[in-house]
C-alpha positions in Angstrom: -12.1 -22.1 -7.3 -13.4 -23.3 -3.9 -11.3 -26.4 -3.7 -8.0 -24.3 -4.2 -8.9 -22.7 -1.7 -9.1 -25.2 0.8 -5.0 -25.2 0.1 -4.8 -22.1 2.1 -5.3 -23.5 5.3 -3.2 -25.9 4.5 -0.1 -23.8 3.8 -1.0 -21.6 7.0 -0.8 -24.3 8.7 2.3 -25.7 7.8 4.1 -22.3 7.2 2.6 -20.1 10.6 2.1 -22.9 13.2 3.7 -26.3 11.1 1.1 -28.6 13.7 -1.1 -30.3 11.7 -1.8 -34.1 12.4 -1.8 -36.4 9.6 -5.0 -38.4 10.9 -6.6 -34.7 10.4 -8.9 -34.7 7.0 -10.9 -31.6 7.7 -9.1 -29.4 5.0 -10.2 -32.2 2.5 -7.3 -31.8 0.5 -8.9 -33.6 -2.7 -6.4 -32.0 -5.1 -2.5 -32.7 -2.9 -1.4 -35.7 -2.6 1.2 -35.8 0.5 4.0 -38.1 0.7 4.4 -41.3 3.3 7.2 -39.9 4.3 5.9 -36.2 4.8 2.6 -37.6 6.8 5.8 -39.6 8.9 6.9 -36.0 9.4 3.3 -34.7 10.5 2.5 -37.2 12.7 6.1 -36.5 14.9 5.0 -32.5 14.8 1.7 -32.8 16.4 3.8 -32.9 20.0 3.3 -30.2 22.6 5.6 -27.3 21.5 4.9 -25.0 24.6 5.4 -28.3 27.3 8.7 -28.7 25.3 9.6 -24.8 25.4 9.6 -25.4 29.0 11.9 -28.4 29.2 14.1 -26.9 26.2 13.7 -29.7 24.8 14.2 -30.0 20.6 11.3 -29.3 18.9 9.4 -32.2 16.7 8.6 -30.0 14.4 12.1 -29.5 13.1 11.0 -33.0 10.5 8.8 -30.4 8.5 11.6 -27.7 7.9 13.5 -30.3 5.1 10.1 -29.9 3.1 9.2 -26.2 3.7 12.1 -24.0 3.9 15.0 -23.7 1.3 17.6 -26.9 2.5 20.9 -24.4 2.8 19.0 -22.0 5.0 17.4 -25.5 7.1 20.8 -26.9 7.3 22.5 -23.7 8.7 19.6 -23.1 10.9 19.3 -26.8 12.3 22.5 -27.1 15.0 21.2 -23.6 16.5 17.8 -24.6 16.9 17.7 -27.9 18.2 20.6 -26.5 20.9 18.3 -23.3 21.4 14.7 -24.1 20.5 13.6 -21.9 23.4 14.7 -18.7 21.6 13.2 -19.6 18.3 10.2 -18.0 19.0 8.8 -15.3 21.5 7.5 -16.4 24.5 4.2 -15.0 24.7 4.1 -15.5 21.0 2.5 -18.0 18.4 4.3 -21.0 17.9 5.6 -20.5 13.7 8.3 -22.6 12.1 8.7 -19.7 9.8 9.3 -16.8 11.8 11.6 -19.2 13.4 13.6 -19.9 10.7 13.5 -16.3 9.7 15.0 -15.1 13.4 17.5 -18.1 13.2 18.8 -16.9 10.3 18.9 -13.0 10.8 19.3 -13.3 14.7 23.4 -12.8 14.8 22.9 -11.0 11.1 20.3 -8.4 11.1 22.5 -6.1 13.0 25.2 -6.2 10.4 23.3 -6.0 7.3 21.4 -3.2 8.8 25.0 -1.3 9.6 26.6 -2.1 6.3 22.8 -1.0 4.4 23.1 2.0 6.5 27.0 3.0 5.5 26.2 2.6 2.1 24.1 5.0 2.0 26.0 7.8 4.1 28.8 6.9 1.8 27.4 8.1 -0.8 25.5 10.8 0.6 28.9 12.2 1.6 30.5 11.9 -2.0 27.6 12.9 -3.9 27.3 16.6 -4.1 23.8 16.4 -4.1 24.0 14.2 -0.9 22.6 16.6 1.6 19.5 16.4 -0.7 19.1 12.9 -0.6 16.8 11.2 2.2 16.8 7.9 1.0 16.7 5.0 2.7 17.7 1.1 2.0 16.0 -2.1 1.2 16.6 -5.8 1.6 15.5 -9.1 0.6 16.2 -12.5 0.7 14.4 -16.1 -0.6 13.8 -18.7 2.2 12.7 -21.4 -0.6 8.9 -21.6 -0.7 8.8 -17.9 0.8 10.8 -15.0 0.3 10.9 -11.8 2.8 11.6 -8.5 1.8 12.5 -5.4 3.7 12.6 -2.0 3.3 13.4 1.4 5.4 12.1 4.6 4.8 12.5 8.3 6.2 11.0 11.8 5.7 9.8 15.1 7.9 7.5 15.0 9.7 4.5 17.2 8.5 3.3 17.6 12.2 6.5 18.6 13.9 9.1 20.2 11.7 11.9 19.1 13.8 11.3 15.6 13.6 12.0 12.8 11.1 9.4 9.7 10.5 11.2 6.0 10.2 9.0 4.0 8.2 10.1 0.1 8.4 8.2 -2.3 6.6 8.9 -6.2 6.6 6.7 -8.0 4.2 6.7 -12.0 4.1 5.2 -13.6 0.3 3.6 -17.1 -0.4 2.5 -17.6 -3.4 0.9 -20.8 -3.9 2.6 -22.3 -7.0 5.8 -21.5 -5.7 5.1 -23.0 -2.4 3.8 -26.6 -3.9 6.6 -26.4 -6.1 9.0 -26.4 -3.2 7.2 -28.9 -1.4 7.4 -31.2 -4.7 11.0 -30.8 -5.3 11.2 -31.7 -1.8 9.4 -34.9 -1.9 6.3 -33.8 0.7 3.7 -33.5 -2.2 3.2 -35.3 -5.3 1.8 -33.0 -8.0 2.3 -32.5 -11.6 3.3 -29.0 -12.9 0.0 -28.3 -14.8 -2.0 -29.7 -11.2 0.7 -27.0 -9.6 -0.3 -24.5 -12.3 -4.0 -24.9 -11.6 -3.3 -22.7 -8.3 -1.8 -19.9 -10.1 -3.6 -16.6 -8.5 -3.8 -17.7 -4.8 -1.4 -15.8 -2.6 -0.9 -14.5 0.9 1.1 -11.2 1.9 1.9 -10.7 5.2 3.0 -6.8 6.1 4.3 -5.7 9.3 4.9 -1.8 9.3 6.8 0.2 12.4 6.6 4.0 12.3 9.1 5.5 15.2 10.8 8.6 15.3 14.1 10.1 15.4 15.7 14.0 15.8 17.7 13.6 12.6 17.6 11.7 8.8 21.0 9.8 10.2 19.7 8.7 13.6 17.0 7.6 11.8 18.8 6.3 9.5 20.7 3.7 11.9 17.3 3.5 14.3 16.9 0.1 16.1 16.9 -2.7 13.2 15.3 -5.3 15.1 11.9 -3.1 14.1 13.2 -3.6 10.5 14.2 -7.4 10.6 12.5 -8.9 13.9 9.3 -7.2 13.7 6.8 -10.2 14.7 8.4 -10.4 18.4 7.1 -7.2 18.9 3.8 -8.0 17.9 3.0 -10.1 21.0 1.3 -8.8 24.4 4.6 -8.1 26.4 5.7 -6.1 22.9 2.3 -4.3 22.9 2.6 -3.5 26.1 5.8 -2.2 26.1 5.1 0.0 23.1 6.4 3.7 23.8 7.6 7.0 22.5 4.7 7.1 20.2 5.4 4.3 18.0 2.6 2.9 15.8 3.1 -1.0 14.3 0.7 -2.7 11.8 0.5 -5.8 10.7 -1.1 -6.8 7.6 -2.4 -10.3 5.8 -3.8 -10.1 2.8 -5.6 -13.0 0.5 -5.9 -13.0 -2.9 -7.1 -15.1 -5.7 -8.3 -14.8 -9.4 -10.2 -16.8 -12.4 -10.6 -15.8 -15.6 -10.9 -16.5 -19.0 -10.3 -16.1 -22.6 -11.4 -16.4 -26.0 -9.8 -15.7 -29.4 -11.1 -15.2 -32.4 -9.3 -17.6 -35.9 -7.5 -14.7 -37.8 -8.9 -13.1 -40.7 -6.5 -10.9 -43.4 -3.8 -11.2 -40.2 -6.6 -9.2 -38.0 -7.7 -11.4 -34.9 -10.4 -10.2 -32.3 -9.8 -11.5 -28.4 -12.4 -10.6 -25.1 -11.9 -11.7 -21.5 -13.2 -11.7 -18.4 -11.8 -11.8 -14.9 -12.9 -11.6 -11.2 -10.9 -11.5 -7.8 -11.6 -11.6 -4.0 -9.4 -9.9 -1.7 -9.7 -10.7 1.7 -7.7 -7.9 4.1 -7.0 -8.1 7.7 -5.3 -5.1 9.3 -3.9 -5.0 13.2 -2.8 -1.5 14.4 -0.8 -1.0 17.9 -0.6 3.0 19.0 1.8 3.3 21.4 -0.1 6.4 23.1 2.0 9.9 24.5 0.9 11.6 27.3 -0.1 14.7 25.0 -2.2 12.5 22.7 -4.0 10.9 25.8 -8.0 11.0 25.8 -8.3 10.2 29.2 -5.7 9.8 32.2 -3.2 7.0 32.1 -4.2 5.8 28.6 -0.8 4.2 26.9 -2.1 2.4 24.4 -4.5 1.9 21.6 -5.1 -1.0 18.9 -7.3 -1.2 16.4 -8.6 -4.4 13.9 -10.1 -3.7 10.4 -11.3 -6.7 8.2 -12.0 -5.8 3.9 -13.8 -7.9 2.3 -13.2 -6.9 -1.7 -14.6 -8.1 -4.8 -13.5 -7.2 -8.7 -14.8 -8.1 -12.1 -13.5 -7.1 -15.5 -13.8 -7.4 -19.3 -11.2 -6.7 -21.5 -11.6 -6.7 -25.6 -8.6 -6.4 -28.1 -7.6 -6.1 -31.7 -4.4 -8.0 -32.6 -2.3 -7.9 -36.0 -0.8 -11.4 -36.1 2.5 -10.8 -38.3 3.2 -14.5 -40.1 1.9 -16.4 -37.2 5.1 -15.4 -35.6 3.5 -12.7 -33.0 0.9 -10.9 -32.2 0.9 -7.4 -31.7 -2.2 -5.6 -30.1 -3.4 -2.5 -32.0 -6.2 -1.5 -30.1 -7.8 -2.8 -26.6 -10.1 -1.9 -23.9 -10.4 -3.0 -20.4 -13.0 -2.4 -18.2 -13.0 -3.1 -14.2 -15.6 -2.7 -11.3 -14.5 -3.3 -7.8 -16.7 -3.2 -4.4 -14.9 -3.2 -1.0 -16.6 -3.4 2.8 -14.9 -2.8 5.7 -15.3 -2.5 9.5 -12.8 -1.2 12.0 -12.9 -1.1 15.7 -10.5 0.3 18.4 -9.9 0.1 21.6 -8.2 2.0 24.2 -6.3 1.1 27.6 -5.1 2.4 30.0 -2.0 2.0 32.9 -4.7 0.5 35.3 -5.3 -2.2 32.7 -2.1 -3.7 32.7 -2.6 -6.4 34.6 -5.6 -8.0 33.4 -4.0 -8.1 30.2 -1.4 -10.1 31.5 -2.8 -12.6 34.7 -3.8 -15.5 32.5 -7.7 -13.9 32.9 -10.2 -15.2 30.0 -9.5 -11.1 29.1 -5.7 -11.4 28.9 -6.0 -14.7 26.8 -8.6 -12.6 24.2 -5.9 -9.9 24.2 -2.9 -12.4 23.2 -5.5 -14.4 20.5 -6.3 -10.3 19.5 -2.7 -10.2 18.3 -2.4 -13.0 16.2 -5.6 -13.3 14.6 -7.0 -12.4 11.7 -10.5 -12.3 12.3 -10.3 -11.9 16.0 -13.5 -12.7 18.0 -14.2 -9.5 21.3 -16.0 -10.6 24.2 -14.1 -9.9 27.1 -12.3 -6.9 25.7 -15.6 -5.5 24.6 -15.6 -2.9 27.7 -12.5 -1.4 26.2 -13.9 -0.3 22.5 -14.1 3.1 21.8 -14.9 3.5 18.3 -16.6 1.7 15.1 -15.9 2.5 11.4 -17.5 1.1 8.6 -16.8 2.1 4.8 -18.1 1.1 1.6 -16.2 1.8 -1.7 -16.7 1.1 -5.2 -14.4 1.7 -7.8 -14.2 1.7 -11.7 -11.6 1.3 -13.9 -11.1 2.1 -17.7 -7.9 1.5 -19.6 -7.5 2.4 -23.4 -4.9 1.8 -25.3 -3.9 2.6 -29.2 -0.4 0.8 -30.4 2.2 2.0 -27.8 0.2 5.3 -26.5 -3.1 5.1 -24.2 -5.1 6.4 -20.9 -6.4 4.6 -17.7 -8.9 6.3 -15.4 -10.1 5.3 -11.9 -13.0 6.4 -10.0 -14.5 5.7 -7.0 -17.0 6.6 -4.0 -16.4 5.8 -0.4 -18.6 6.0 2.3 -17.2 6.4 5.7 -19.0 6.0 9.1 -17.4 6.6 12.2 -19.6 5.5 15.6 -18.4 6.8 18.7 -20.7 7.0 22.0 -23.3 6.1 19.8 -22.9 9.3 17.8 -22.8 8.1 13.9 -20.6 10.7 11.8 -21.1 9.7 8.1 -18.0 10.7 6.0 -17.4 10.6 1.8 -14.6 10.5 -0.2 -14.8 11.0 -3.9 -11.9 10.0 -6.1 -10.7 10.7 -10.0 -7.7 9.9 -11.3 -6.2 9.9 -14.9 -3.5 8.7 -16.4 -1.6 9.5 -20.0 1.0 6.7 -20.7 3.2 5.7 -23.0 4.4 1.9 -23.4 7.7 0.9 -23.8 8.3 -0.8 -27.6 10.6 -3.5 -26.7 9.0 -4.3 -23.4 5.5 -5.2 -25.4 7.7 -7.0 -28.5 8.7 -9.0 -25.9 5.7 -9.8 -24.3 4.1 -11.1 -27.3 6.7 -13.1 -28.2 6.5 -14.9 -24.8 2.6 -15.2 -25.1 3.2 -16.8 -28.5 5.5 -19.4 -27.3 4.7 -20.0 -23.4 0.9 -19.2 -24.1 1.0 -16.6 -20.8 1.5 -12.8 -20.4 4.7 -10.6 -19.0 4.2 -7.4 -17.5 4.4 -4.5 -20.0 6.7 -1.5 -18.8 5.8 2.0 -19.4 8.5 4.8 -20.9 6.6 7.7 -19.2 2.9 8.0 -17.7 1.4 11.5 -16.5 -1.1 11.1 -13.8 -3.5 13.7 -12.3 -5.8 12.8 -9.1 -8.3 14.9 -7.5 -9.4 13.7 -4.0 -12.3 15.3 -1.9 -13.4 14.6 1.8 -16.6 15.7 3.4 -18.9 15.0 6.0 -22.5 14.2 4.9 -25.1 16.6 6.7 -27.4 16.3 4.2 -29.8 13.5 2.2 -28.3 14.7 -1.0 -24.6 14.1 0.4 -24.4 11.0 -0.6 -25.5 11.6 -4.1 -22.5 12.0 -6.5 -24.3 14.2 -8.7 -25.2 16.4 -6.1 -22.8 16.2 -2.9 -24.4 18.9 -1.1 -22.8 20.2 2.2 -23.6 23.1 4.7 -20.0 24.1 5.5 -16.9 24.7 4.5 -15.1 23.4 7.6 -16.7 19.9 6.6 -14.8 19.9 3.1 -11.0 19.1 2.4 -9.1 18.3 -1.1 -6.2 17.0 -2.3 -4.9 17.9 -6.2 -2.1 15.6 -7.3 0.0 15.6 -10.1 3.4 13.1 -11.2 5.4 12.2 -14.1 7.0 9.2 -13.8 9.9 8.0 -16.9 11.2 5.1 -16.7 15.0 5.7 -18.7 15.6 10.0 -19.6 19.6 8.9 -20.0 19.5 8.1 -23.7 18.8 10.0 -27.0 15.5 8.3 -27.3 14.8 9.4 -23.9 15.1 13.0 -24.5 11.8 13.7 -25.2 10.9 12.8 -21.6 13.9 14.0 -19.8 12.5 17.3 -21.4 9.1 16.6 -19.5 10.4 15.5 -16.7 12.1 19.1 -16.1 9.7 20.7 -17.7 7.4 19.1 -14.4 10.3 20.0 -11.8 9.8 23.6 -12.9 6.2 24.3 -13.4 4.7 22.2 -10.5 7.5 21.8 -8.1 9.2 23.9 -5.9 12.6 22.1 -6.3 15.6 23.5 -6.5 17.4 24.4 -10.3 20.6 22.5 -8.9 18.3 19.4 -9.2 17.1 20.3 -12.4 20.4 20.8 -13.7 21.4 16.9 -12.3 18.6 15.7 -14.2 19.5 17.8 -17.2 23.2 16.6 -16.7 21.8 13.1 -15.9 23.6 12.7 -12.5 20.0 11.8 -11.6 18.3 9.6 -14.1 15.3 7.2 -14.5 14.0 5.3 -12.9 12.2 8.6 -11.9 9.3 9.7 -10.5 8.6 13.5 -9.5 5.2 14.3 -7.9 3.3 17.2 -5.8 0.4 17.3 -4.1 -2.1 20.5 -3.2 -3.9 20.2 0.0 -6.8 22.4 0.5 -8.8 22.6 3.7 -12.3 25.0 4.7 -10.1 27.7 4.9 -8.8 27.9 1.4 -12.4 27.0 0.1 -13.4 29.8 2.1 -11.2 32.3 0.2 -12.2 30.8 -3.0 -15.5 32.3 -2.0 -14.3 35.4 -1.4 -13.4 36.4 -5.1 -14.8 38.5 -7.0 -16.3 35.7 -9.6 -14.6 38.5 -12.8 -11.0 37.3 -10.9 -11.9 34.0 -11.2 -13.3 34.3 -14.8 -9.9 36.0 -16.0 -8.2 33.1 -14.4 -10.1 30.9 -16.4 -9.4 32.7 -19.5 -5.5 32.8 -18.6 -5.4 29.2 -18.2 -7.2 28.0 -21.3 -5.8 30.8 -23.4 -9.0 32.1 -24.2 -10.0 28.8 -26.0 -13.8 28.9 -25.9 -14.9 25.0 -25.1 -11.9 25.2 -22.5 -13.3 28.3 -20.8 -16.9 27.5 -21.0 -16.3 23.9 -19.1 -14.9 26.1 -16.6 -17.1 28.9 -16.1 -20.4 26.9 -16.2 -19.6 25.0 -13.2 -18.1 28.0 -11.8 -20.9 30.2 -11.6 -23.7 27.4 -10.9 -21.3 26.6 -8.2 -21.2 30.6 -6.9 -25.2 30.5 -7.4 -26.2 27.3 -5.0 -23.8 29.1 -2.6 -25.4 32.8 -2.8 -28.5 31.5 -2.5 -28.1 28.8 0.0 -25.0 29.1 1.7 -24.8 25.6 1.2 -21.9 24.1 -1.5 -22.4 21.8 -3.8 -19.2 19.8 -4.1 -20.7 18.1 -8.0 -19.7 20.9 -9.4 -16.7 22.2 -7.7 -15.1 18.9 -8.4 -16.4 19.1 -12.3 -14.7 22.6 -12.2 -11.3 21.0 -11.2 -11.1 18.2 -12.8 -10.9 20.7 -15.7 -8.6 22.7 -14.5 -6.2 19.6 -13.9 -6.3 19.0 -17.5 -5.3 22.2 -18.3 -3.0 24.1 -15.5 0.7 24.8 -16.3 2.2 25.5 -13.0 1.3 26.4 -9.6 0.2 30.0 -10.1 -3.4 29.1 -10.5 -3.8 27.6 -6.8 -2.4 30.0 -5.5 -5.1 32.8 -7.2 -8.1 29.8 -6.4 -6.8 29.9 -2.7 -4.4 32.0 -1.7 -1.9 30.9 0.9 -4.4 28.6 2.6 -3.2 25.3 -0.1 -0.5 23.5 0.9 2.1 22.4 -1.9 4.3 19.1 -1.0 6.3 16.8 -2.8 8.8 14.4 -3.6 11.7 13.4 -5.9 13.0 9.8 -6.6 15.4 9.1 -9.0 18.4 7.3 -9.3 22.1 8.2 -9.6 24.9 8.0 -12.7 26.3 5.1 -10.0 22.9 3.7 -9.9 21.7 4.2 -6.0 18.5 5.7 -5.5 18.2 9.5 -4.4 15.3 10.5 -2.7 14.4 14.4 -1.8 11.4 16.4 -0.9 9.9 20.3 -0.3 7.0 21.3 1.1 5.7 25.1 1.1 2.8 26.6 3.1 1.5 26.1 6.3 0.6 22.3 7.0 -3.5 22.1 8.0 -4.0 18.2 8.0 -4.4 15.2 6.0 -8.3 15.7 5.3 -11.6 16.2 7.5 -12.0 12.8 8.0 -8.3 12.0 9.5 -8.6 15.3 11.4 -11.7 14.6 13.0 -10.7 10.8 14.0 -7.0 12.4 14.8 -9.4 14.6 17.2 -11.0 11.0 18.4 -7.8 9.0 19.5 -6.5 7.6 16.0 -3.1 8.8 15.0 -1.8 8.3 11.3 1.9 9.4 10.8 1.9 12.1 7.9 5.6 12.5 5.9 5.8 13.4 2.7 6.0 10.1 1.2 2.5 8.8 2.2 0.8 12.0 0.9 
């Protein structure tokens, strides 16, 4: 795996700068064979860009584009580039051949895709009568031959201010490496065979920039300034950071991936054949956060601006073991498998803060000034001379497991996992833990898996499998560790309440409910809209009536902060016992999972005053299992939990409807994004990223 990846630099290289000299052998690229007449084309690029941005001179780089980018798009980009080359790019920005071809393209575009995206959907907001309901935004994509960009606007209220709307934009570039050779061997730069191609299946690259702005309304929003949307990377330079305002927040994502595994097959025996499998992955994360700071939000005076750099290093291995039917040595159809995954992720995050005094060191051409630009366009950015401007140190360690079971067409999954949070501050260390379940009923779709093992019988490689319907419950809690037994998960002992959050949530997800085989879960799916939703019966009836069908996901979350736990321990412990009994319908095992949990919970509090979250999360995970509506939070906790949600779905003209409800008095995201909130960090909350 180590010599594929030594073709990552390589297609950085090429792809985000495009200046590599051919005489240059440090990527020792044992396993690509480049063309004469692509070395031709590296030796002209290795010129000075920057000297030539000065002269507006052409730029000798345009001799890579032919065997990079998609010819049609090169050959409509070429005449304005070479007469324009010093607009290609920002210019306090990197040099890139691809966001130049990318602002080439969409420069005299974006702003009429975005309208006509934009028009669409008021159309049919005005002409659907559920169109008031409907806050859905638009995506966008388009393939630029090795690489293909994909956009994608979102909007929703804004939990923190009720008369404000959250304008999520997300621009997201992907390089996979197969399809990336393969473009360079069509186009004569590489000479590879397709299984030498093959061999670097797994190895990709995702870049991710994301803009959160605001806007009064869902149709100013709606039509909000595109160039966040299409033209996101020539705000991510120093003069864009800089001029960052109106509390904004952009991020900007890379993220590396690649994956080995195996497989091995038993010879079948009475048409039964046995297969196991084993597979590990590295993920290597780099996140870049720019918060555009208000005066309102400001720790100190003058402060306009903060940024922040986390680097995740994650690792994943997993088994997997099946029984397959082989029917005539036509196809194989699995009866029973089970796969099993651990995953370990460490991270560290820093921030720093600046302020209007600061302005101009960041931009006189001082060693700081210089770290600051390199800041913005690295991945693993090195702080020397910005050091006196860090504020804040996380670190986290998660580790996960997975379990997936599945029998013929019907089976579960469930996740776990443990994160530890730290949070350094003027050398005060705040240790934080979130503990996560999640399970997941779900039923495959029949023709989806036929297909799939037809395919693996005749290309020898596996398709994804859709699901008709999954059911997924997830129960999230936050707290900080004042304790040694804190960090144990069998114990998870706490002092206080106002050092506790949770988050219950529940979806149902089908993916067709407008057929008579589908019945049976557009039945659930309204059956879900009535119980654990607080949506209206005129969307009910349009799912009923299938003016809103699948693809369709419905889902709700329950936050609950100290003060809800708080009134949970306020009950008189028969209140909660008849609860228990209402909910399992006096079924014995069901009430006694409850109640033993239940009252060792209520005795380690009586006699301590101290909660031990072990077996308040045992108690609810129960109760997720068996709750049929919303009542029962509302008895746990009164009017202190507070219910949101979401609807997407997709119209009888097949554009996607989108609507949400919320009920209760918002509190926060959690005790750890309040207290950091407290500290200078500032995560939009809408309804959508609950």
């Amino acid at each position: 795996m180590s010599s594929k990846w030594r073709t990552l630099p390589l297609i950085l290289a090429l792809v985000y700068s495009g200046v590599v000299g051919a005489s240059e052998n440090s990527l020792d690229l044992k396993h690509i064979r480049l063309s004469e007449s692509f070395k031709s084309a590296l030796k002209a690029s290795s010129g000075n860009t920057k000297s030539l941005r000065a002269t507006q001179q052409v730029d000798p780089r345009q001799g890579l584009i032919p065997f990079l980018f998609d010819a049609e798009i090169a050959q409509q980009n070429a005449q304005k580039s070479a007469k324009n080359f010093a607009k290609s790019t920002p210019t306090d920005g990197q040099e890139s051949l691809l966001y130049g071809q990318i602002r080439d393209w969409l420069d005299l575009r974006y702003q009429g895709i975005g309208q006509a995206e934009s028009e669409r959907v008021a159309m049919f907001n005005n002409q659907f009568n559920l169109g008031v309901q409907n806050f859905s935004g638009f995506s966008w994509q388009k393939p630029f031959g090795g690489f293909g960009i994909y956009t994608d606007r979102q909007l929703s209220p804004d939990l923190f201010d009720a008369n404000r709307w959250i304008v999520m934009d997300t621009f997201t570039v992907v390089i996979e490496a197969t399809s990336f050779l393969g473009k360079m061997n069509e186009a004569g730069a590489v000479d590879m065979t397709s299984s030498e191609i093959a061999a670097f299946a797994g190895i990709n690259f995702k870049r991710v920039y994301t803009t959160f702005h605001f806007a009064n309304s869902f149709m100013e929003g709606l039509i909000a300034d595109y160039r966040y949307l299409f033209l996101p990377f020539l705000v991510h330079t120093p003069n864009g950071a800089l001029a960052l305002n109106n509390g904004r927040v952009m991020r900007r994502e890379d993220t590396w991936s690649a994956a080995l595994g195996g497989l091995i097959e038993s010879p079948p025996l009475y048409g039964f054949s046995f297969s196991a499998g084993a597979m590990a992955e590295i993920t290597n994360q780099s996140t870049l956060t720019l918060q555009s700071v208000t005066p309102q939000e400001a720790n100190r005076p003058g402060e306009f601006l903060r940024v922040s750099h986390k680097s995740a290093l994650t690792k994943s291995a997993g088994v997997t073991a099946a029984l397959q039917l082989d029917f005539f040595k036509l196809i194989k159809f699995t009866l029973l498998s089970y796969d099993l995954e651990f995953s370990s992720e460490k991270s560290n995050e820093f921030q720093l803060s600046f302020r209007e005094e600061h302005k101009a060191r960041l931009t006189d051409g001082s060693d700081t000034s210089k770290e600051f630009a390199q800041m913005l366009r690295k991945n693993s950015p090195d702080i020397r001379y910005l050091e006196p401007y860090v504020t804040r140190l996380d670190q986290s360690h998660t580790t996960s497991t997975n379990s997936r079971t599945m029998l013929l067409l019907w089976g579960s999954l469930k996740k776990s996992s443990m994160e530890q949070v730290r949070v350094i501050k003027d050398q005060v260390v705040k240790t934080f833990f979130k503990n996560y379940n999640e399970s997941i009923r779900l039923v495959q779709n029949f023709w989806s898996r036929l297909f799939s093992s037809f395919i693996f019988r005749i290309f020898q490689f596996n398709t994804l499998i859709k699901n008709d319907a999954a059911f997924t419950r997830k129960l999230n809690l936050e707290y900080e560790a004042t304790l040694p037994q804190s960090p144990d998960p069998d114990k998870m002992l706490i002092e206080g309440q106002e050092q506790f959050s949770m988050m219950v949530s529940l979806s149902y997800q089908a993916a067709r409910t407008d057929r008579w085989v589908d019945r049976s879960y557009k039945k659930d799916v309204i059956e879900f809209m009535e119980r654990y939703t607080t949506l209206t019966p005129e969307l009910r009836n349009s799912v009923s009536s299938e003016d809103l069908k699948g693809p369709l996901m419905v889902s709700t979350n329950v936050r609950v902060m100290g003060d809800g736990l708080h009134f949970f321990h306020q009950l008189p412990e028969q209140l909660v016992l008849n609860e228990f009994n209402l909910i399992c319908a006096k079924k014995a095992s069901c009430v006694k999972s409850l109640r033993d949990p239940y009252l060792a919970y209520k005795k380690v509090f009586n006699d301590t005053s101290r909660l031990e979250l072990a077996l308040l999360k045992k108690m609810m995970t129960t109760l997720l299992k068996e709750i049929d509506d919303l009542a029962t939070f509302q008895v746990l906790f009164g009017e202190n939990a507070f219910v949101s949600g979401s609807l997407y779905a997709t119209s009888r003209q097949g554009l996607p409807f989108s609507t949400a409800f919320s009920v209760g008095q918002f509190r926060g995201l959690g005790v750890i994004d309040t207290f950091k909130r407290l500290n200078g960090t500032r995560q939009p909350a809408s309804i959508w990223s609950e």
